[in-house]
Structures are given as structure tokens and as C-alpha cells.
C-alpha positions in Angstrom: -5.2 -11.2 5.7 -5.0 -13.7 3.1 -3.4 -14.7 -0.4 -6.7 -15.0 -2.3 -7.2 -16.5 -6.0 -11.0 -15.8 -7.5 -11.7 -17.4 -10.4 -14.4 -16.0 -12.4 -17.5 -17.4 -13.8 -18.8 -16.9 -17.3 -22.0 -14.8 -15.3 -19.5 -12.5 -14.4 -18.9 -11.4 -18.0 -21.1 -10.5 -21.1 -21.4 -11.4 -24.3 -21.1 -7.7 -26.3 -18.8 -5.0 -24.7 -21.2 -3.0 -23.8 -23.2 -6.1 -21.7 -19.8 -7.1 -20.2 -18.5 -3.3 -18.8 -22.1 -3.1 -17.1 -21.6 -6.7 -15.9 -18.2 -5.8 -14.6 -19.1 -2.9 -12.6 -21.2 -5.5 -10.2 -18.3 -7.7 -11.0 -15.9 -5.2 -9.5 -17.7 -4.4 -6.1 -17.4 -8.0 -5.2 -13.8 -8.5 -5.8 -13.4 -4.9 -4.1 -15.0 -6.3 -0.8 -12.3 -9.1 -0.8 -9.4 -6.3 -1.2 -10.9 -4.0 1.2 -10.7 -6.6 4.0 -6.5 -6.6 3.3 -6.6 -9.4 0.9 -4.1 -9.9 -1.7 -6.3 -10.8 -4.7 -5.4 -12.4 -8.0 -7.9 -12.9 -10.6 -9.0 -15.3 -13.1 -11.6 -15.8 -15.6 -13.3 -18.0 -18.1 -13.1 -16.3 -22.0 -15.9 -18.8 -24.2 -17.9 -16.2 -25.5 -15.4 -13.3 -25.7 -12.5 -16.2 -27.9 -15.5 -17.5 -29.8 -16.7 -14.2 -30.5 -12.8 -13.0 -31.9 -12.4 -15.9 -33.5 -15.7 -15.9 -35.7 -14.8 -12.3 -36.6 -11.1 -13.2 -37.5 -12.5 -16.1 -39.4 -15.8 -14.2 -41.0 -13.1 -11.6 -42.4 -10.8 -14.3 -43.6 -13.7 -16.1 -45.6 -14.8 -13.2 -47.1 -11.1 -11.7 -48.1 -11.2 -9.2 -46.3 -7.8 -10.3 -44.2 -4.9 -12.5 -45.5 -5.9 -15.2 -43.5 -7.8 -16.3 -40.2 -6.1 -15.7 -36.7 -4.5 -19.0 -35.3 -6.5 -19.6 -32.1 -3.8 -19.3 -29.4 -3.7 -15.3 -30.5 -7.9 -14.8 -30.2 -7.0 -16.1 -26.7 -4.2 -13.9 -26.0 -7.2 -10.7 -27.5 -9.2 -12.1 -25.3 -7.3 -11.6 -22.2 -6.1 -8.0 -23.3 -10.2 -7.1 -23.5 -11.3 -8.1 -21.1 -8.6 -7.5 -18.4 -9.0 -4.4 -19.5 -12.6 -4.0 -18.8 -12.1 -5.6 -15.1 -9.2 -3.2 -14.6 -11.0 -0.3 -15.0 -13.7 -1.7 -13.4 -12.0 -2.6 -10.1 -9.8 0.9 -10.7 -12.8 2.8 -10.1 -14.5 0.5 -7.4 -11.3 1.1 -5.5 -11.2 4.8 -6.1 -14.5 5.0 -5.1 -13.5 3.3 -1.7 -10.4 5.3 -1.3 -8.6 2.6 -1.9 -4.9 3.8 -3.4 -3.9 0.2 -5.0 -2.8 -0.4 -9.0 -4.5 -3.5 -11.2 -2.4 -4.8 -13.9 -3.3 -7.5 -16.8 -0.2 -10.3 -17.2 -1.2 -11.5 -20.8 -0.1 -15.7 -19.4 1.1 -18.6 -21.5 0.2 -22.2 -19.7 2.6 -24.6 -20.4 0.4 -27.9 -21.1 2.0 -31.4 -21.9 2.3 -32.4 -26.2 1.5 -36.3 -24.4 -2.0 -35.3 -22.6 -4.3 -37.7 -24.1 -6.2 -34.7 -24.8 -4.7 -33.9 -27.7 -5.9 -37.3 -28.8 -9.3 -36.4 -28.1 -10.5 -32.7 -29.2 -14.0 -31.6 -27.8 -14.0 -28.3 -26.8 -16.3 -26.8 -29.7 -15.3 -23.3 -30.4 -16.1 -20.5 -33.3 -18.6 -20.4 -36.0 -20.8 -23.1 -37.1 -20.8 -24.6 -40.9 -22.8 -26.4 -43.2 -21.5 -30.0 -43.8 -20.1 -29.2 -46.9 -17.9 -26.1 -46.0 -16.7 -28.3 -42.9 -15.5 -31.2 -44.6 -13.0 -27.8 -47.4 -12.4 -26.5 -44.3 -11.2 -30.0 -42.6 -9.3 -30.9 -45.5 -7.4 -27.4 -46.3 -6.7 -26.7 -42.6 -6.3 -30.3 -40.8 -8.8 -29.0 -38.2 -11.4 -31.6 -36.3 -14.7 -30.6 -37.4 -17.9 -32.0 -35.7 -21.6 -31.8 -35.7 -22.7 -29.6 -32.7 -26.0 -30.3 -31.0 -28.2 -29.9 -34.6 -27.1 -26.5 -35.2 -24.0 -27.0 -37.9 -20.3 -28.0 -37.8 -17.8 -26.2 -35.6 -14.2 -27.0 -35.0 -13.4 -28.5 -31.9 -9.9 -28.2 -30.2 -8.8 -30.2 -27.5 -8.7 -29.1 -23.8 -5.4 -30.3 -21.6 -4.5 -29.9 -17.8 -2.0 -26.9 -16.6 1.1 -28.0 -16.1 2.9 -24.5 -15.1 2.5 -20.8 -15.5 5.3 -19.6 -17.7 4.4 -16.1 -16.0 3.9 -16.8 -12.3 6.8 -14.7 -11.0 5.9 -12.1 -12.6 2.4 -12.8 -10.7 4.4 -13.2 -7.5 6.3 -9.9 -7.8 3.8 -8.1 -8.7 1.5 -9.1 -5.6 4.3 -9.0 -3.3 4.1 -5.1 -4.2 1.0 -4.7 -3.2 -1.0 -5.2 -6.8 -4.2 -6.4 -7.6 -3.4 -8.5 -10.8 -5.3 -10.3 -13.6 -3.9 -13.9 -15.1 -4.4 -17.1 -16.8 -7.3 -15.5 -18.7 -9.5 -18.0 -20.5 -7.4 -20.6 -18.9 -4.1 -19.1 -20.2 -2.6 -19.1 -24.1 -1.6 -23.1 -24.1 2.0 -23.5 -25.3 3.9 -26.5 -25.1 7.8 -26.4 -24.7 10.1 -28.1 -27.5 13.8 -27.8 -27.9 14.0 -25.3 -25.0 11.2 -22.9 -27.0 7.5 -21.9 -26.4 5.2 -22.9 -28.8 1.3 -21.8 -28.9 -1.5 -24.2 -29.9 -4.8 -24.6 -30.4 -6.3 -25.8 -27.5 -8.7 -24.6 -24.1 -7.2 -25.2 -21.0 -10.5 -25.2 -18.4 -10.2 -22.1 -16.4 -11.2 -23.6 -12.7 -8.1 -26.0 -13.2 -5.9 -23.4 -14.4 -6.8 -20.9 -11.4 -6.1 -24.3 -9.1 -2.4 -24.4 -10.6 -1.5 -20.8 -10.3 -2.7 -20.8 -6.7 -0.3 -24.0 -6.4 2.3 -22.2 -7.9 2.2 -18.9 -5.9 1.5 -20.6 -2.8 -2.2 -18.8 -2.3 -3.9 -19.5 1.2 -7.3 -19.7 -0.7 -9.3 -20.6 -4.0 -12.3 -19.1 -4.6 -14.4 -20.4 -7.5 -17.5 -18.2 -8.3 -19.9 -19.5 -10.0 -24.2 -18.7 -10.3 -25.4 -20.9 -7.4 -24.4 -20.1 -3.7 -23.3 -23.8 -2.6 -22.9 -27.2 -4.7 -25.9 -29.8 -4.1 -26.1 -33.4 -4.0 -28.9 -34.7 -6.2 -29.4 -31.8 -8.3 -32.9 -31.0 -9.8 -34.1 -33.9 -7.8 -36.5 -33.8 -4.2 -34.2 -34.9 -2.4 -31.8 -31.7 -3.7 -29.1 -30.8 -0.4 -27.3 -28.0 -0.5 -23.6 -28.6 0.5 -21.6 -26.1 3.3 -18.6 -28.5 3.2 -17.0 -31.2 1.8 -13.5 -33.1 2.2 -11.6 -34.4 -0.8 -12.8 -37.6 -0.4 -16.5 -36.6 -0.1 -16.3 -35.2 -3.2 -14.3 -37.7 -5.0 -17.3 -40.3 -3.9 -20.1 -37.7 -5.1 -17.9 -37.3 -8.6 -18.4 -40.8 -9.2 -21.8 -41.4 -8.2 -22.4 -38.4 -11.2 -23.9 -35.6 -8.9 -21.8 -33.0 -10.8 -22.8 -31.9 -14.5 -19.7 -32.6 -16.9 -19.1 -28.8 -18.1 -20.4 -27.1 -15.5 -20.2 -27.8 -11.9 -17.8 -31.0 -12.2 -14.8 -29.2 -13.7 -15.2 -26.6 -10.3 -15.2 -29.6 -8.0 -12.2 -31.1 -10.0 -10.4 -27.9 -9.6 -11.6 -27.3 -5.9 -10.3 -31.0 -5.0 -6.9 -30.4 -7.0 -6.1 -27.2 -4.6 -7.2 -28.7 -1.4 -4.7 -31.4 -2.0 -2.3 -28.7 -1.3 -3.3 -28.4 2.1 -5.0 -25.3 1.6 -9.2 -24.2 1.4 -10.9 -24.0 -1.8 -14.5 -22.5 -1.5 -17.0 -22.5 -4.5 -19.6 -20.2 -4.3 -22.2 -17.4 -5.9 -20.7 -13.4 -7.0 -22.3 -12.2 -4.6 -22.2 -13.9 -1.8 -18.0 -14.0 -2.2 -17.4 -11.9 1.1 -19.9 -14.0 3.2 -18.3 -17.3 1.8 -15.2 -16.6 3.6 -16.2 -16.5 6.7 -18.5 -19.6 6.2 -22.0 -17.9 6.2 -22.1 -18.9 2.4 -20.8 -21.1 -0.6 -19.2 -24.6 -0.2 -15.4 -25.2 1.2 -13.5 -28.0 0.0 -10.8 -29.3 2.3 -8.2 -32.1 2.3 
């Protein structure tokens, strides 16, 4: 059938492992409706509450001594993936058992090469871990050299800054593995962001948006679709408003002209139009619609396809 990419929405995932294995199990039968039909299926998904959640425990511990020191942020990420590709491994495992479907799922822990020159780095905004008092965020600025900022009236939090893909260190390994026939689970979270100097790999802190990343790895391994799956089952014009439309399809250029008349949320369904417009470039379809409408949005009966 088809080369598929899916990229996840946070909806999809919970915020305790407990919530996010029950959340995965409804998770799964979606993504196993897409194999079933002979799709090869590579997986993507967001990580904010699961990196957050690591990286407030790693830093909790530190503060209180109870560990040497706090984990450096691109190794919450890489936790991050290993949990939960685990949970959606052995969700879709037993979805496809159930089915009789005789396929393996595999986890490729992936580093995203971003560029040390995105203005980006320039500009940190992507508010991540605990929240401080004013007073432990200004110790905490000066000892570490981290950005700290007031977040919406509820305390300080570090923010890190949040680049564009520029290549999947691990997409071969992606490509061999579905040219046997897997189901496989990458760029978690957006990928670990690494930047290359003096021929090495180097990790830093930073969130690379996980639509965007998903739109470069289906570049890369030359997918014939994008999915992005999101809470609502199309994008609409005028959001909120009366005038509200519901959108079955838009070309590049459409959505270029609704991006700058400010019809997409910055955060939320922007980034996914961004993504879907970077993809369709390509020459290929991106559709962006609901969970559970995933196997109807293919053929058309639901979400909204983005086309050159």
C-alpha cells in the first residue's frame, strides 16, 4: 500500500504511566488499522509531559542530594523515548497479536542533527521542567548559565530553545528496518538535538517540535504520506468564531495565506500546518486529522490533506 509516517499527538499519551498504557491501548488500535491495510508505518510522537516529568524528578533529587547532580536535558529526552516506545510497542505488539498479525515493533532511540546558527538558539522559549521562586531562579541562572523566565504567574522555569531538523542521524537504520517489514518508533519528542562539530555529535539542550521533525524523517525516507494526528478531525478557518469552516483540503499556498492572516494558534495547530506544508513541498500528501478518525482520513472521508 503505502509508506506511512504518523505523528502523534500529546492526546495520544498520558501524563502518569499508568494513564499513558491505558491511553496507548486506544492508541494502538488506530495505528493497527493503518498496518492492517498493508501499510508500512513509522511512528512519531510528542514527549512534553513525559521530559518535563523526568526532568523535574532528575532535578527534585539533585536539589535535595539525593544524586550527584541533575540530568543534562538531552538524556531526559533520550528516557523519554525508551518509555514511552516501550509502552507503544507493547501496545501495538498485542493489538497485532490480537489481529493475527505476525509483524515485530522496534524503538530507534534518534539523535536530530539541528544547526549551532539557527537563530533559535538566540531566542530560548520552549519552557520546560519545574517551576521556581524568583530567588532560586536567579542561583539557579547564575550557577548553571540557564535562561530562566517567568511562566504565565505560576513561578520561574527554564526555557530552552527549540530549532528546525536538519537530518536524522538514524534514518537508515529507519529505512532498513522498514524495508524488512517492521513497524518502528523514531524521532521521539522530536529527536535528542545534537549538533555536529569537528566531525563529532554533540547533545544539547534544546526541543525540536515534533510535527517538523516527523516532516523531515518522512523527507528523508522518502514516505508517500504524513499523517499528523491531533484532537480535532479537520483544521478550521476562523476558529472559535461563527463563521468557524471546517477544512477537507488545502494547497500549500492556501495555507501559507491562512498562516498569515493568523487562523492557526502558535503552539498548537500552526506548528502542524508548518509541518504539513514543509512535506507537501516534497510532492507528496500530508493529512492532519483526529486518532480516531486516522483510517477514514486516508481515504478522504475525514481530516484535512495538504497538497503542493
Amino acid at each position: 500500500m503505502a509508506k506511512i509516517v504518523i505523528a502523534l499527538g500529546g492526546n495520544a499519551l498520558g501524563n502518569t504511566p499508568e494513564e499513558q498504557l491505558q491511553l496507548i491501548t486506544g492508541t494502538a488500535t488506530s495505528i493497527v488499522d493503518l498496518i492492517e491495510q498493508g501499510n508500512d508505518v513509522v511512528i512519531a510522537h510528542g514527549n512534553g509531559p513525559q521530559v518535563g516529568m523526568i526532568n523535574l524528578g532528575m532535578s527534585t533529587a539533585a536539589e535535595a542530594g539525593a544524586i550527584k547532580a541533575a540530568m543534562p536535558f538531552p538524556e531526559c529526552g533520550a528516557m523519554s523515548q525508551g518509555y514511552i516506545g516501550y509502552h507503544l510497542q507493547n501496545g501495538i505488539r498485542n493489538e497485532m497479536k490480537k489481529r493475527g498479525i505476525e509483524k515485530s515493533v522496534a524503538t530507534v532511540v534518534t539523535q536530530v542533527v539541528v544547526d549551532e546558527k539557527d537563530p533559535a538558539f538566540q531566542k530560548p522559549t520552549k519552557p520546560i521542567g519545574a517551576f521556581y521562586t524568583k530567588e532560586q531562579a536567579d542561583r539557579i541562572a547564575a550557577e548553571k548559565g540557564y535562561t530562566m523566565v517567568e511562566d504565565a504567574g505560576r513561578g520561574y522555569r527554564q526555557v530552552v530553545p527549540s530549532p528546525k531538523p536538519v537530518d536524522v542521524v538514524e534514518k537508515e537504520v529507519v529505512k532498513t528496518l522498514i524495508s524488512a517489514g517492521h513497524v518502528v518508533i523514531t524521532v521521539g519528542g522530536g529527536g535528542i538535538p545534537v549538533i555536529e562539530k569537528n566531525g563529532k555529535l554533540i547533545g544539547t539542550p534544546a526541543v525540536i517540535d515534533k510535527d517538523f521533525a516527523s516532516a523531515k524523517l518522512a523527507e528523508l525516507i522518502d514516505a508517500d504520506m504524513l499523517i499528523i494526528l491531533t484532537a480535532v478531525d479537520r483544521v478550521a478557518i476562523h476558529w472559535g468564531k461563527p463563521e468557524q469552516k471546517a477544512l477537507e483540503h488545502m494547497t500549500v499556498a492556501e495555507a501559507e495565506q491562512y498562516c498569515a492572516e493568523g487562523h492557526f494558534a502558535p503552539g498548537s495547530m500552526l506548528p502542524k500546518v508548518q509541518a504539513a506544508m514543509a512535506f507537501a513541498r516534497s510532492g507528496h500528501k500530508t493529512i492532519i486529522a483526529s486518532l480516531e478518525n486516522a483510517k477514514d482520513a486516508i481515504v478522504g472521508k475525514s481530516g484535512t490533506a495538504v497538497t503542493l
